[in-house]
mmCIF file as Biopython writes it, N, C-alpha, C and O atoms, coordinates in Angstrom:
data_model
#
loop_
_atom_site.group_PDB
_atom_site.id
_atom_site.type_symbol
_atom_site.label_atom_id
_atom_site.label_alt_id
_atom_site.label_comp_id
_atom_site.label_asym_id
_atom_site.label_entity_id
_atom_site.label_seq_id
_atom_site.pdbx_PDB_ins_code
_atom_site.Cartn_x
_atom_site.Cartn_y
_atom_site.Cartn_z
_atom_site.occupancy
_atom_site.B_iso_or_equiv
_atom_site.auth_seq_id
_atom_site.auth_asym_id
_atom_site.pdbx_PDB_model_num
ATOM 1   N N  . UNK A ? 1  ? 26.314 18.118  0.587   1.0 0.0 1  A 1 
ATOM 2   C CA . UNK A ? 1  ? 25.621 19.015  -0.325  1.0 0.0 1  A 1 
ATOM 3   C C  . UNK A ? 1  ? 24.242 18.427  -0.620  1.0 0.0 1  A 1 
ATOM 4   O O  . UNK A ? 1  ? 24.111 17.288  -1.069  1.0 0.0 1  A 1 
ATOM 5   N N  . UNK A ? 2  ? 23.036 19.387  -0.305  1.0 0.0 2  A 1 
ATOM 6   C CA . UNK A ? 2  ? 21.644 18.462  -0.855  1.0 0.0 2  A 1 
ATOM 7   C C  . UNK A ? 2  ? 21.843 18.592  -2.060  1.0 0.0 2  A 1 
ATOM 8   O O  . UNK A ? 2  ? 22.490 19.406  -2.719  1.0 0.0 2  A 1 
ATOM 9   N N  . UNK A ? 3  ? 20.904 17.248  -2.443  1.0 0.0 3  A 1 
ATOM 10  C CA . UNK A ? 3  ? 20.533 16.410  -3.693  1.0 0.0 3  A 1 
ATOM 11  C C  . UNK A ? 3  ? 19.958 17.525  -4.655  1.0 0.0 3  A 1 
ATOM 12  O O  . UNK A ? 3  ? 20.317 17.499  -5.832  1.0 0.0 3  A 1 
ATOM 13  N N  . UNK A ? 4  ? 19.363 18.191  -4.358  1.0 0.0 4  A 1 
ATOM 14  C CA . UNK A ? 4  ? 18.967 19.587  -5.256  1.0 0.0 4  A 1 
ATOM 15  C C  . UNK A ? 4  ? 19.792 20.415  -5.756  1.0 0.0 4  A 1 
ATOM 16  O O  . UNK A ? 4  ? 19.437 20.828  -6.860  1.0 0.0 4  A 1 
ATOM 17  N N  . UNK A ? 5  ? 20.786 20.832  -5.363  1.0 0.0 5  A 1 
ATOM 18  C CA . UNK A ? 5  ? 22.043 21.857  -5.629  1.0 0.0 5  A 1 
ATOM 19  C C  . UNK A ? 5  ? 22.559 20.933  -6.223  1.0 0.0 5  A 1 
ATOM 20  O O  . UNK A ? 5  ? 22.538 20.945  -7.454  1.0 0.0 5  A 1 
ATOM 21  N N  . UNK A ? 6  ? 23.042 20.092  -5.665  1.0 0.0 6  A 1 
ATOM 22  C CA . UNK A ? 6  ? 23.701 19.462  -6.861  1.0 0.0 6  A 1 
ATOM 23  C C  . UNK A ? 6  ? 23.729 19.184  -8.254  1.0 0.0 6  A 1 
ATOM 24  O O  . UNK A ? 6  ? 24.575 19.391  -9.124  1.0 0.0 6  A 1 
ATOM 25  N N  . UNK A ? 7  ? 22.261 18.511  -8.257  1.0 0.0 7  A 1 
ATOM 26  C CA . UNK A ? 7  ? 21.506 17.987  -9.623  1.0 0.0 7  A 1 
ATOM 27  C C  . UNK A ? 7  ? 21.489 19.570  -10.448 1.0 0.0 7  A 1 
ATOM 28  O O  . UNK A ? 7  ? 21.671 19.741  -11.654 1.0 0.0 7  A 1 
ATOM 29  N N  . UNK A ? 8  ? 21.217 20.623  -9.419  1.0 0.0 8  A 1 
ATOM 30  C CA . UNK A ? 8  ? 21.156 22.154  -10.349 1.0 0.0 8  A 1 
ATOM 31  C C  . UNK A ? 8  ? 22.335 22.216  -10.720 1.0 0.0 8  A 1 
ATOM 32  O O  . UNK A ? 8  ? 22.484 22.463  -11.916 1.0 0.0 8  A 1 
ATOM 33  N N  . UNK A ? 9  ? 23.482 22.040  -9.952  1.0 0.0 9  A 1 
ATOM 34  C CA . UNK A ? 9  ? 25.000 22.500  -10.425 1.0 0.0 9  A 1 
ATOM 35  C C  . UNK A ? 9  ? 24.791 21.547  -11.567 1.0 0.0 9  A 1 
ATOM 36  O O  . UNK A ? 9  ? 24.662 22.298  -12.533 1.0 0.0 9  A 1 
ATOM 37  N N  . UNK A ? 10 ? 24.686 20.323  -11.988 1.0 0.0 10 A 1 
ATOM 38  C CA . UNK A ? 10 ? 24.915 19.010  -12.816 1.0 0.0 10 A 1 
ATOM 39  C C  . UNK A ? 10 ? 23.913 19.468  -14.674 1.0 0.0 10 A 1 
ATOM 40  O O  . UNK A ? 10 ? 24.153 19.184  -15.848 1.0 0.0 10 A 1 
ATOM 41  N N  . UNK A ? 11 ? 22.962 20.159  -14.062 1.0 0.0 11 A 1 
ATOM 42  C CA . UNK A ? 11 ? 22.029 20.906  -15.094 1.0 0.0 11 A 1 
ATOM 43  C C  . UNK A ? 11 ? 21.566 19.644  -16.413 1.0 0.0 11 A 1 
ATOM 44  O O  . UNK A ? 11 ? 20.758 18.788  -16.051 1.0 0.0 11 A 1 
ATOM 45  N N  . UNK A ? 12 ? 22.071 19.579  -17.832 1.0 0.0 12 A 1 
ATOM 46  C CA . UNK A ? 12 ? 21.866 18.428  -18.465 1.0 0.0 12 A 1 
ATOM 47  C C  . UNK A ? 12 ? 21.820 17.498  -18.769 1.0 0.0 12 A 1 
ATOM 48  O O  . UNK A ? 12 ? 21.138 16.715  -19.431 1.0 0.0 12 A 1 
ATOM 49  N N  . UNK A ? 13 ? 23.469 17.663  -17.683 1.0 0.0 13 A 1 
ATOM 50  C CA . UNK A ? 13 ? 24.040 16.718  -17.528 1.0 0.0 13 A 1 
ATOM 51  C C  . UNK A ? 13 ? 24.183 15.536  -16.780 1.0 0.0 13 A 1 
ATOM 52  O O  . UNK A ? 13 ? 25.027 14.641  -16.801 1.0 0.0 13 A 1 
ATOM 53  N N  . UNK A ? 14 ? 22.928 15.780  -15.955 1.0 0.0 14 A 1 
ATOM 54  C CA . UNK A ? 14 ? 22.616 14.907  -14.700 1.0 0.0 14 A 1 
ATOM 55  C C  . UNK A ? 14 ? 21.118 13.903  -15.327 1.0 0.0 14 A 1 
ATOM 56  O O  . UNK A ? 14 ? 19.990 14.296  -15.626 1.0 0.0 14 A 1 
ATOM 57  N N  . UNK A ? 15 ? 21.573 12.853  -15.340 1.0 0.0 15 A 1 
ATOM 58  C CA . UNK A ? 15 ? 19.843 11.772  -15.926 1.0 0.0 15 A 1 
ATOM 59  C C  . UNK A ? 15 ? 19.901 10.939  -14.586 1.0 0.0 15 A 1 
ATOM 60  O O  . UNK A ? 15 ? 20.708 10.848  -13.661 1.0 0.0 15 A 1 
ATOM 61  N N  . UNK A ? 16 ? 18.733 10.395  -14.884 1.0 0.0 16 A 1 
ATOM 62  C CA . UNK A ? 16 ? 17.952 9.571   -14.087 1.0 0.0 16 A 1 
ATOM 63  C C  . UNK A ? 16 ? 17.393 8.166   -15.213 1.0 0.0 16 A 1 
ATOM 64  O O  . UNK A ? 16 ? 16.455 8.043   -16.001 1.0 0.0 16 A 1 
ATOM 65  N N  . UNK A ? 17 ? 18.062 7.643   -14.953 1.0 0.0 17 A 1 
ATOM 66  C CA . UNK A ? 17 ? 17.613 6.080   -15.493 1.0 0.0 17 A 1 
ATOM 67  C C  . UNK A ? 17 ? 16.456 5.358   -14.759 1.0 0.0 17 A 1 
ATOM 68  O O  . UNK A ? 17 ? 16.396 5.805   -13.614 1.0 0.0 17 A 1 
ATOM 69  N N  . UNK A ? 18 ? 15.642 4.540   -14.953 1.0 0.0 18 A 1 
ATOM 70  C CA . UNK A ? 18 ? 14.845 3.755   -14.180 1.0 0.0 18 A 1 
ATOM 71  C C  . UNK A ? 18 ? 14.218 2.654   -15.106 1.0 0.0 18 A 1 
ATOM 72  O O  . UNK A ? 18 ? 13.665 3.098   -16.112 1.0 0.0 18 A 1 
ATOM 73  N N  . UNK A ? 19 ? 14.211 1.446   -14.955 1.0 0.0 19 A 1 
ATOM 74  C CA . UNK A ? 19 ? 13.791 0.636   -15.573 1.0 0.0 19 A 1 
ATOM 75  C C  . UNK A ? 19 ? 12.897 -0.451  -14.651 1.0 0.0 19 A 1 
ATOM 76  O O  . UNK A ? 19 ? 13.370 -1.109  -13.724 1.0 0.0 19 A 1 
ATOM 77  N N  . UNK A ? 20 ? 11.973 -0.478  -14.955 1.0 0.0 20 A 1 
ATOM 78  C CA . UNK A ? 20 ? 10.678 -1.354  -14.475 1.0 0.0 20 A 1 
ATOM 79  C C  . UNK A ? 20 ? 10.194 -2.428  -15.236 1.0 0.0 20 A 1 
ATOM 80  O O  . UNK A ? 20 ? 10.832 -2.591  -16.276 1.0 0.0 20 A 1 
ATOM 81  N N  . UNK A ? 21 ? 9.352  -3.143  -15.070 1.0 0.0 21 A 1 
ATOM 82  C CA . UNK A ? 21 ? 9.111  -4.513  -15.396 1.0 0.0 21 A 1 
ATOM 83  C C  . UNK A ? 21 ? 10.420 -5.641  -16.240 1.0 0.0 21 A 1 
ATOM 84  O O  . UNK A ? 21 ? 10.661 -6.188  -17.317 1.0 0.0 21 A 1 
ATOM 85  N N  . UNK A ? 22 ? 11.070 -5.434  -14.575 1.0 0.0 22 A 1 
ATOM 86  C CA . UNK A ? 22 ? 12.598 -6.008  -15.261 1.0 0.0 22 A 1 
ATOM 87  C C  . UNK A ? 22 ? 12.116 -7.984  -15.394 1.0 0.0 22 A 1 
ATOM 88  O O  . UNK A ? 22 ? 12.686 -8.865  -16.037 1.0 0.0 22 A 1 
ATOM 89  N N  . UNK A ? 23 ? 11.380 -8.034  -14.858 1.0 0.0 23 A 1 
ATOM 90  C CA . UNK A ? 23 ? 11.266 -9.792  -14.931 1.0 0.0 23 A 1 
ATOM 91  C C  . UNK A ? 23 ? 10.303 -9.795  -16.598 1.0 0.0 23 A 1 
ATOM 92  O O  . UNK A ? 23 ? 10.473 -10.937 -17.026 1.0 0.0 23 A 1 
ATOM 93  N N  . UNK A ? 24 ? 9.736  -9.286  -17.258 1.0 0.0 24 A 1 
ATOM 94  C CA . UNK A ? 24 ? 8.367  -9.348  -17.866 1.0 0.0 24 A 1 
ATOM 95  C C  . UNK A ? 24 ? 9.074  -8.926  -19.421 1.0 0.0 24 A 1 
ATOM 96  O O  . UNK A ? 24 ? 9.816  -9.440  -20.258 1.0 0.0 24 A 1 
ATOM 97  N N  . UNK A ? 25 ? 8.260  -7.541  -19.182 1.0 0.0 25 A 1 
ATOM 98  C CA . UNK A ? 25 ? 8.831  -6.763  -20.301 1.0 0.0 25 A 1 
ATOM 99  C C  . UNK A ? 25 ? 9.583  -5.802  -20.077 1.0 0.0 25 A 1 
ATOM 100 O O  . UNK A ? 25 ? 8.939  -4.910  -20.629 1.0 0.0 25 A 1 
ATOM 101 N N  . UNK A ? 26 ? 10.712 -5.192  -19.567 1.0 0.0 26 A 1 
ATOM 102 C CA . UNK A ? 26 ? 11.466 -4.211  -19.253 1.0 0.0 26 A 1 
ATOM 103 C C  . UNK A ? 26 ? 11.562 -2.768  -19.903 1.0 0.0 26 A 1 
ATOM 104 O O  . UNK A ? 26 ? 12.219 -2.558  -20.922 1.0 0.0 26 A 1 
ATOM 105 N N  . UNK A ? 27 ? 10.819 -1.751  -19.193 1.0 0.0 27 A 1 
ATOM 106 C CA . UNK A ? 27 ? 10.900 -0.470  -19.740 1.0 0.0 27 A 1 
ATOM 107 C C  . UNK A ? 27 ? 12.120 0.393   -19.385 1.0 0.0 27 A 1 
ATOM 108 O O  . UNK A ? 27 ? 12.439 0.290   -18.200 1.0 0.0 27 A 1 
ATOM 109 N N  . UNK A ? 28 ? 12.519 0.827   -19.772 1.0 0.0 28 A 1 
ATOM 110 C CA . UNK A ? 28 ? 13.578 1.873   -19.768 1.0 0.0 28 A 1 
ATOM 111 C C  . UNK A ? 28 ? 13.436 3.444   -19.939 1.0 0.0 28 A 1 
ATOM 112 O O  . UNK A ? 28 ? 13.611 3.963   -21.041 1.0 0.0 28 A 1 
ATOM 113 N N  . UNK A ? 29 ? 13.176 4.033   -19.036 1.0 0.0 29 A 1 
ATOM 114 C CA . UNK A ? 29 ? 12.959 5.469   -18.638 1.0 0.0 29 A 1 
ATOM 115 C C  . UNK A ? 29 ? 13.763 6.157   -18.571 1.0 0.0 29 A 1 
ATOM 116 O O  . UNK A ? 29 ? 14.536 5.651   -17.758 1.0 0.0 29 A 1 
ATOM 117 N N  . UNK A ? 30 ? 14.373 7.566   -19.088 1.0 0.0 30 A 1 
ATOM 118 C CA . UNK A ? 30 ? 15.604 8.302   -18.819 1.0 0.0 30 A 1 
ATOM 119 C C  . UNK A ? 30 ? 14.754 9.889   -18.759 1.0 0.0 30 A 1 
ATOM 120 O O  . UNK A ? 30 ? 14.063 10.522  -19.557 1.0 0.0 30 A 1 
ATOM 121 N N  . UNK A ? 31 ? 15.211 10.091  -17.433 1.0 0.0 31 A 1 
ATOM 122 C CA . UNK A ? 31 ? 15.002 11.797  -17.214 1.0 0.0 31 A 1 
ATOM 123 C C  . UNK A ? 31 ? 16.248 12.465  -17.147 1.0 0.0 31 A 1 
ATOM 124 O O  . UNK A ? 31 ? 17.253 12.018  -16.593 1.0 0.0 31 A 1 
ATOM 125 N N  . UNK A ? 32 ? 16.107 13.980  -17.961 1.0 0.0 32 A 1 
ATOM 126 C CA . UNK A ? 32 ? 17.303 14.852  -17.883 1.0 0.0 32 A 1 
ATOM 127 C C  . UNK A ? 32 ? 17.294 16.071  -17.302 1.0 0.0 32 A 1 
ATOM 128 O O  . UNK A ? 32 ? 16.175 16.559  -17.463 1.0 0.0 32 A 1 
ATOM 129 N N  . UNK A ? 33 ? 18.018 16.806  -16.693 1.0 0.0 33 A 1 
ATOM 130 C CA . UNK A ? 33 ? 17.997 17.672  -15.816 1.0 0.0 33 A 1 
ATOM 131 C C  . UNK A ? 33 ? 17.004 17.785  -14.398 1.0 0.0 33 A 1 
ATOM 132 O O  . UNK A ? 33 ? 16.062 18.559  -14.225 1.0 0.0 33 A 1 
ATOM 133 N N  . UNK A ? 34 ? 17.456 16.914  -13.603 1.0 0.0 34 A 1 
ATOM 134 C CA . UNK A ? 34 ? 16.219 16.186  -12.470 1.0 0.0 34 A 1 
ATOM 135 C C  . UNK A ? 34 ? 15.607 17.543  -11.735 1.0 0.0 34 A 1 
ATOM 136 O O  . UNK A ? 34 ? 14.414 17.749  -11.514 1.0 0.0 34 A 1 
ATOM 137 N N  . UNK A ? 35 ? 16.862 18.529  -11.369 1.0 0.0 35 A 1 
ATOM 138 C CA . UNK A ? 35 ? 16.497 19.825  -10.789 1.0 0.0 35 A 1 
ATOM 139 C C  . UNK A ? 35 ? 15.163 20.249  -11.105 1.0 0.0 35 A 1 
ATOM 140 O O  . UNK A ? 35 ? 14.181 20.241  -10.364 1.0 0.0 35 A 1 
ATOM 141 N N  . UNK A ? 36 ? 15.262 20.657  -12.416 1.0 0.0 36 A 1 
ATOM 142 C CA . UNK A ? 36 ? 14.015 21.409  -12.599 1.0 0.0 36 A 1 
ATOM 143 C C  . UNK A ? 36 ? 12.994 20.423  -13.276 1.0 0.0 36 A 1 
ATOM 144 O O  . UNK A ? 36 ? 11.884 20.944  -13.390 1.0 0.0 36 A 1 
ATOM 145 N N  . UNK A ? 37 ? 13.069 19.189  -13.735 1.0 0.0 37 A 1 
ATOM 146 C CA . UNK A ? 37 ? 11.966 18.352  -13.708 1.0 0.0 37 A 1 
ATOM 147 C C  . UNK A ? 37 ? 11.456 17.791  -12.769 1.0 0.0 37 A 1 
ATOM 148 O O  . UNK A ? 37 ? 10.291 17.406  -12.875 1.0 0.0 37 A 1 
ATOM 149 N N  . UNK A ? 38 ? 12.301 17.553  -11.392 1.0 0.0 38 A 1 
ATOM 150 C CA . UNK A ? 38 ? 11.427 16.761  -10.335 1.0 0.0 38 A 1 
ATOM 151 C C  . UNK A ? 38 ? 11.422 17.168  -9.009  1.0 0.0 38 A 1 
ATOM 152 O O  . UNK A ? 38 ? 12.160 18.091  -8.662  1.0 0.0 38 A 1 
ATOM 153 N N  . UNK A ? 39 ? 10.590 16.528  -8.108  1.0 0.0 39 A 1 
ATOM 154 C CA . UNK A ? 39 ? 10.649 16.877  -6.613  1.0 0.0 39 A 1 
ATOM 155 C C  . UNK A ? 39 ? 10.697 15.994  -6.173  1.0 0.0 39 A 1 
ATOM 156 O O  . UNK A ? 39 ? 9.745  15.230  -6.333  1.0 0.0 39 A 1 
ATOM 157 N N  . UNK A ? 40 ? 12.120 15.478  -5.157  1.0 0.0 40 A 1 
ATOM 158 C CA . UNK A ? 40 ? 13.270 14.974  -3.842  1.0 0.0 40 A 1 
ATOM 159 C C  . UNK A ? 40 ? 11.912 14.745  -3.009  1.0 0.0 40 A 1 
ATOM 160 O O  . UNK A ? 40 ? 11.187 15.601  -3.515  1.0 0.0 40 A 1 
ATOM 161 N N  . UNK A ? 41 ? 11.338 14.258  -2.276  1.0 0.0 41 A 1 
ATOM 162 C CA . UNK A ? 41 ? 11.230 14.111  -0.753  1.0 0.0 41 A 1 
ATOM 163 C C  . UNK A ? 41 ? 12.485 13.918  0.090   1.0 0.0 41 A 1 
ATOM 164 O O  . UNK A ? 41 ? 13.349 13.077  -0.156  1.0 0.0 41 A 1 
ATOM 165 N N  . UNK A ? 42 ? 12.503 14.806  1.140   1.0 0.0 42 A 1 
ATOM 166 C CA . UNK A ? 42 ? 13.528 14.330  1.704   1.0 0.0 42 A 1 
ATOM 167 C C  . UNK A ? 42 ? 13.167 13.508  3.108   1.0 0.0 42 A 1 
ATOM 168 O O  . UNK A ? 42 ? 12.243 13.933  3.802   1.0 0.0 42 A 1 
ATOM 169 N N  . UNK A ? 43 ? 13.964 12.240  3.542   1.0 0.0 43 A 1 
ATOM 170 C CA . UNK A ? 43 ? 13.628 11.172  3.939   1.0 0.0 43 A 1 
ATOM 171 C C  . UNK A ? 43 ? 14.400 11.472  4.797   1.0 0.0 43 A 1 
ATOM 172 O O  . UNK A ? 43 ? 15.455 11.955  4.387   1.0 0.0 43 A 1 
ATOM 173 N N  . UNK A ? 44 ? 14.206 11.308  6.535   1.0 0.0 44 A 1 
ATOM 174 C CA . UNK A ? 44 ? 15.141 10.622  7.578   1.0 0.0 44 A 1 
ATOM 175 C C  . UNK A ? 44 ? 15.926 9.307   7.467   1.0 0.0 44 A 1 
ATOM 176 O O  . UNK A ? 44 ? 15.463 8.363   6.826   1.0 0.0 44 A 1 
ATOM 177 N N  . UNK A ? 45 ? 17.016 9.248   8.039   1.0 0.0 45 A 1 
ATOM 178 C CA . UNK A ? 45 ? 17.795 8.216   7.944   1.0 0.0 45 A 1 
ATOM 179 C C  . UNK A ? 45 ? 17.508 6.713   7.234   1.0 0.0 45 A 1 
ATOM 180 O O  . UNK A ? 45 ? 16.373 6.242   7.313   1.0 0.0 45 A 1 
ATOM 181 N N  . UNK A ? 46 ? 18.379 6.117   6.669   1.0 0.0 46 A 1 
ATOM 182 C CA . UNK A ? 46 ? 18.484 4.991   5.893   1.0 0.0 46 A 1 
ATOM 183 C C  . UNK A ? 46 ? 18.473 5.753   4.443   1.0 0.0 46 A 1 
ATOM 184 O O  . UNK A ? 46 ? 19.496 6.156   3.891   1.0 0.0 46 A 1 
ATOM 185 N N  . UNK A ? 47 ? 17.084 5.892   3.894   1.0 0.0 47 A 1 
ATOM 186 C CA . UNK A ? 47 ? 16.654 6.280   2.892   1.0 0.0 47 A 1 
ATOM 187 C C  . UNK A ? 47 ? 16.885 7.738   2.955   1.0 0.0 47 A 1 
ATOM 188 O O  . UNK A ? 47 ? 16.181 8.346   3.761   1.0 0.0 47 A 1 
ATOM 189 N N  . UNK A ? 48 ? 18.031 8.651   2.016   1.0 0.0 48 A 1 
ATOM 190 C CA . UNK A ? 48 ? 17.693 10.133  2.062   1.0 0.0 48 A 1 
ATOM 191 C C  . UNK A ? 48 ? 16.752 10.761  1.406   1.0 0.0 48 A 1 
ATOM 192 O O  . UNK A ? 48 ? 15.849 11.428  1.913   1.0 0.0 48 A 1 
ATOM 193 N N  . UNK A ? 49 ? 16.969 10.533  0.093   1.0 0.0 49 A 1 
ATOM 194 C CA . UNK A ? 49 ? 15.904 11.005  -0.651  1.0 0.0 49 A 1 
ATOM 195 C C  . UNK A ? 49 ? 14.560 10.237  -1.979  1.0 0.0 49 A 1 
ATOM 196 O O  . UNK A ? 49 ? 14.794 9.759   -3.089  1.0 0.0 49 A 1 
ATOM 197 N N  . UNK A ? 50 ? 13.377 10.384  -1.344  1.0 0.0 50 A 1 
ATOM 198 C CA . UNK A ? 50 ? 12.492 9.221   -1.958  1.0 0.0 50 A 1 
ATOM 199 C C  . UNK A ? 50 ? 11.605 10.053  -3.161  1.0 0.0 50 A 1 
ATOM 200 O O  . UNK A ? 50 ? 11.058 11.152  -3.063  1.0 0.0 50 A 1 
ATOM 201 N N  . UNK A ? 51 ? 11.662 9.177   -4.268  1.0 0.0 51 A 1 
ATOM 202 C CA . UNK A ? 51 ? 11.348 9.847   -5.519  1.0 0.0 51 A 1 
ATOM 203 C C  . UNK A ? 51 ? 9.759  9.188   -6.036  1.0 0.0 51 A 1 
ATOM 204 O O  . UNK A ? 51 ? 9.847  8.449   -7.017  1.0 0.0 51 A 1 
ATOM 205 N N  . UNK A ? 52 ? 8.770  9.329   -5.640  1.0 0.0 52 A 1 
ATOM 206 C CA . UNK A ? 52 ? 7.476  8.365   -6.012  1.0 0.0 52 A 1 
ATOM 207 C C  . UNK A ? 52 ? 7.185  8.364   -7.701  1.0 0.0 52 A 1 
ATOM 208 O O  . UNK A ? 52 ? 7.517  9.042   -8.673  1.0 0.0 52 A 1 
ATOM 209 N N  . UNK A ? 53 ? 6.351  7.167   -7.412  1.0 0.0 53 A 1 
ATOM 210 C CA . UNK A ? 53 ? 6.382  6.317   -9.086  1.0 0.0 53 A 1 
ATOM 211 C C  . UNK A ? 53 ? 5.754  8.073   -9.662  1.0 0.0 53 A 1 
ATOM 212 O O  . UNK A ? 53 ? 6.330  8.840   -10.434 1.0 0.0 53 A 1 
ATOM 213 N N  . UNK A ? 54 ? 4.467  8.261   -8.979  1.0 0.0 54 A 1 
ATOM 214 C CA . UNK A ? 54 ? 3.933  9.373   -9.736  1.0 0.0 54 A 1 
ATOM 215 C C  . UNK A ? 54 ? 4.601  10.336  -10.199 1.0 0.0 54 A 1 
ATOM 216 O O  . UNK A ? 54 ? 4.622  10.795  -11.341 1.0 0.0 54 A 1 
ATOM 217 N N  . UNK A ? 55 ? 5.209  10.668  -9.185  1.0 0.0 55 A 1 
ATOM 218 C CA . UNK A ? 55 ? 6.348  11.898  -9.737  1.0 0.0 55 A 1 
ATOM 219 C C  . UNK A ? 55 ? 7.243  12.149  -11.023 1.0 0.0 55 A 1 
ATOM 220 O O  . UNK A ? 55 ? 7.698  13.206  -11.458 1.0 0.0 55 A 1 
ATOM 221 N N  . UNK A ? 56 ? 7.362  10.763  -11.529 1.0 0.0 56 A 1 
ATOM 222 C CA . UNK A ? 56 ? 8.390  10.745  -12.388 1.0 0.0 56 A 1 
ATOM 223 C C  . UNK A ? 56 ? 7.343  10.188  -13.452 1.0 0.0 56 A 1 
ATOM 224 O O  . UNK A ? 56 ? 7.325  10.772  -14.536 1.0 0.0 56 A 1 
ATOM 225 N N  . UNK A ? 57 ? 6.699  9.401   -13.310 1.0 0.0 57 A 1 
ATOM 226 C CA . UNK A ? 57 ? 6.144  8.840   -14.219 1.0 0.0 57 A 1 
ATOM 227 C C  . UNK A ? 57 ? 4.974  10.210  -15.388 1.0 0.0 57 A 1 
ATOM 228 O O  . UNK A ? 57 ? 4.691  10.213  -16.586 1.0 0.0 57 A 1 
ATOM 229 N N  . UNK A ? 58 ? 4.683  11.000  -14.429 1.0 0.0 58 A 1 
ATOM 230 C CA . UNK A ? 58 ? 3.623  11.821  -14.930 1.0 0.0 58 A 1 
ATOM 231 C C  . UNK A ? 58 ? 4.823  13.373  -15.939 1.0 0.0 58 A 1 
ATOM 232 O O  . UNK A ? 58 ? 4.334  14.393  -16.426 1.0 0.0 58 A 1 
ATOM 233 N N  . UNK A ? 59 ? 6.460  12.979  -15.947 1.0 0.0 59 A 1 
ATOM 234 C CA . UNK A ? 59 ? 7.037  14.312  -16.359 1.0 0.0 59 A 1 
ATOM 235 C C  . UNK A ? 59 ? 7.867  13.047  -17.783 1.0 0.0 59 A 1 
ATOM 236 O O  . UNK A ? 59 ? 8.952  13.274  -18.317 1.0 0.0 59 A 1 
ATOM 237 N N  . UNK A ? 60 ? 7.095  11.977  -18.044 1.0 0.0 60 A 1 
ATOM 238 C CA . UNK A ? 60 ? 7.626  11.386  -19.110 1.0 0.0 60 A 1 
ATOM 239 C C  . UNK A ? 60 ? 7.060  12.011  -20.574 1.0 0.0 60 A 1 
ATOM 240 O O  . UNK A ? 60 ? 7.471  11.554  -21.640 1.0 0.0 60 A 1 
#
């Protein structure tokens, strides 16, 4: 099932955690409902789907 349908089926209930400057000062980021807040790249093999800093960082 893509990563999109899903996260839509999942709706509020689906977050996204991310925490950065884990050696320093550690931030802690939480996004909710990824569907309609963000956009998947979708990636060939290894990596499926790649989420850039901008992307997420600019829907905080």
């Amino acid at each position: 099932m893509p990563i999109n349908l899903r996260l839509a089926q999942l709706g509020d209930s689906a977050w996204l955690y991310i925490v950065i400057n884990c050696k320093s000062t550690p931030e802690l980021h939480r996004i909710q409902n990824l569907a309609q807040t963000l956009t998947f790249q979708v990636k060939p093999k290894g990596v499926q789907y790649f989420l850039p800093m901008g992307e997420w960082r600019a829907k905080l």
